[in-house]
N, C-alpha and C positions, 0 to 999 in steps of 0.2 A: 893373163889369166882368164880373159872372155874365152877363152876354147872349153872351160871347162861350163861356163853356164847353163849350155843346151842338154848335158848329162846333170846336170842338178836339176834344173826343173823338170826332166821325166823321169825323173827319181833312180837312176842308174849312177848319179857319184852323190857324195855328202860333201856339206862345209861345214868349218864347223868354227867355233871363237876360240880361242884363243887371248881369253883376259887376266884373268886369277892367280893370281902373286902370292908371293911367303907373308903377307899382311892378311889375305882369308877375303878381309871385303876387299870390293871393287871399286875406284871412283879413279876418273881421268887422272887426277893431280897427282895420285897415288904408285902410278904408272914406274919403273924401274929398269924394265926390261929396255934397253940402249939400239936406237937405230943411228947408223954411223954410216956414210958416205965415202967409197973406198972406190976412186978411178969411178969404172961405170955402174957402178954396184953399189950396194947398200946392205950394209951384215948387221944382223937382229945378233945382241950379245945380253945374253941372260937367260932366267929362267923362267917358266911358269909354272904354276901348282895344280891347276890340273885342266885340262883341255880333254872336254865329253865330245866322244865318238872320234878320239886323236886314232885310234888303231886301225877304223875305215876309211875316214875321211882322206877326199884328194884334196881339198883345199882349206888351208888355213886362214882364218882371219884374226890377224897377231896383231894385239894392243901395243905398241912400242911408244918411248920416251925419246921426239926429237927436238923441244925445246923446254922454257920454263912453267911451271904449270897447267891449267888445267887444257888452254890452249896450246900446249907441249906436247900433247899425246895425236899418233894416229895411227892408225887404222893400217896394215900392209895384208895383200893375198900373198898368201906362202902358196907352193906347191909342195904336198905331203912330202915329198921325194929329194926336197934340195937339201942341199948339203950344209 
């Protein structure tokens, strides 16, 4: 995801987060959205409530749930475009 860096900081792509669940607030612990480890991949499975400037943005910064708690939660760059 470093390719896309150098168009974000001269303001030619957006990031954007990627946190906000069917619960409204936000807090690590609270995290649902499932990152799961599949051969050499990793598939984000759930949903979010709303992600501001999803419609431009090339790169995603998705909250996911990969263990228990609040140290459970991290952080993935999505590319707007994957499947």
């Amino acid at each position: 995801m470093a390719r896309y860096w150098p168009d974000i900081a001269r303001g030619q792509a957006t990031a954007t987060l990627a946190v906000l669940e069917h619960a409204a607030a936000w807090t690590p612990a609270a995290v649902q959205l499932h990152a799961e480890r599949r051969g050499n991949e990793l598939v984000l499975s759930g949903t979010k409530r709303f992600v501001p400037f999803a419609h431009t943005a090339k790169l995603l910064l998705v909250a996911a749930r990969t263990g228990d708690g609040e140290d459970g939660t991290s952080v993935f760059a999505v590319d707007s475009q994957a499947d």
